[in-house]
C-alpha positions, 0 to 999 in steps of 0.5 A: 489649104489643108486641114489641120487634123488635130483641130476638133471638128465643128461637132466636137467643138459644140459637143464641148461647149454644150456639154461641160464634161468634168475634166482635170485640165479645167477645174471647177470654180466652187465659189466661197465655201466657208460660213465667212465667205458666204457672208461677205459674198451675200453682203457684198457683189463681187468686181463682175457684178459691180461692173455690169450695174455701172454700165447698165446703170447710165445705159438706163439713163440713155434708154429713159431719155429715148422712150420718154422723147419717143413717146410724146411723139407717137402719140402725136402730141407735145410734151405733158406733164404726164412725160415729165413725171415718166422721166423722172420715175424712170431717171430715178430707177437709173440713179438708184440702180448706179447707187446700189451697184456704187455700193454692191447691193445685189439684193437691191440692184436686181429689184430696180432693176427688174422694176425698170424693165417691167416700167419700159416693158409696159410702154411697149418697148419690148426691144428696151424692157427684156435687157433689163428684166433678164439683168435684174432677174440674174441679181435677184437669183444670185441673191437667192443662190447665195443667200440659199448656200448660206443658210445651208452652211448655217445649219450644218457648221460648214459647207462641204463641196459636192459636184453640183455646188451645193453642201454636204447636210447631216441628218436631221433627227427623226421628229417623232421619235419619243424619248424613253421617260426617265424616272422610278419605275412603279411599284409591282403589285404584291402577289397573294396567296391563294385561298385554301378550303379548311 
């Protein structure tokens, strides 16, 4: 077979998807830009959020039921009251990680989720734990993003579109600049004669 001449090549390809040159084919996506957008956006996750904590959601749940089933095993005995009560904690961060993602709570969302990852992660199943912990980290720093991106747009008014997503600030007045005082200048001091010799 021939090859297609003007099919980019291997390097070309990984040279695009490396490298996001701005291009007029592909526009950006700015993400909300006003102060009310920015606000419904940081109240609420958006569809592709939600849909991710609706599935890791039940996921944790199957994952909870693995490591608790696996660990009574490895450590050679039967099931004790210390499993039982793991598997509630840990059924428990699945069922509040379905409800925030149920009502779009990102802020809420990246914490149980985070806090189930670092729970798996200290029971040595690495392979479950680092999933978890990295899904909730990009909650929390969307969270943060958001919550950054309103602030701005909260102090200048209304958020301007830069090339790296941010907004456009005014310039903060100076803090030690000391206003002239205002009032009745001082009276100047007569001027007297001099003294003459008679």
């Amino acid at each position: 077979m021939a090859a297609d001449p003007d099919k980019p090549t291997l390097s070309e390809r990984f040279t695009r998807a490396v490298i996001k040159a701005d291009s007029k084919e592909r526009p950006v996506d700015e993400g909300p830009q006003t102060v009310e957008e920015l606000e419904e956006t940081v109240a609420r996750m958006d569809d592709r959020e939600r849909l991710i904590g609706l599935a890791a959601a039940p996921l944790a749940g199957v994952v909870a039921i693995v490591v608790v089933s696996t660990y009574g095993s490895k450590a050679g005995k039967p099931v004790s009251s210390v499993d039982s009560t793991l598997a509630l904690a840990l059924f428990g961060l699945a069922l509040v990680a379905l409800a925030c993602a149920w009502f779009r709570k990102r802020l809420y969302l990246g914490i149980v989720f985070a806090l189930y990852g670092l729970s798996i992660f200290n029971l040595h199943y690495w392979g479950f734990g680092v999933p978890f912990l990295l899904i909730g980290s990009w909650y929390l720093v969307r969270a943060y993003r958001f919550q950054q991106k309103l602030k701005l747009a909260n102090e200048d008014g209304v958020t301007g579109p830069t090339g790296t997503g941010g907004t456009a600030r005014r310039a903060q007045p100076n803090k030690r600049y000391t206003p002239p005082v205002t009032g009745p200048a001082k009276p100047t001091k007569p001027v007297k004669p001099p003294k003459t010799d008679d």
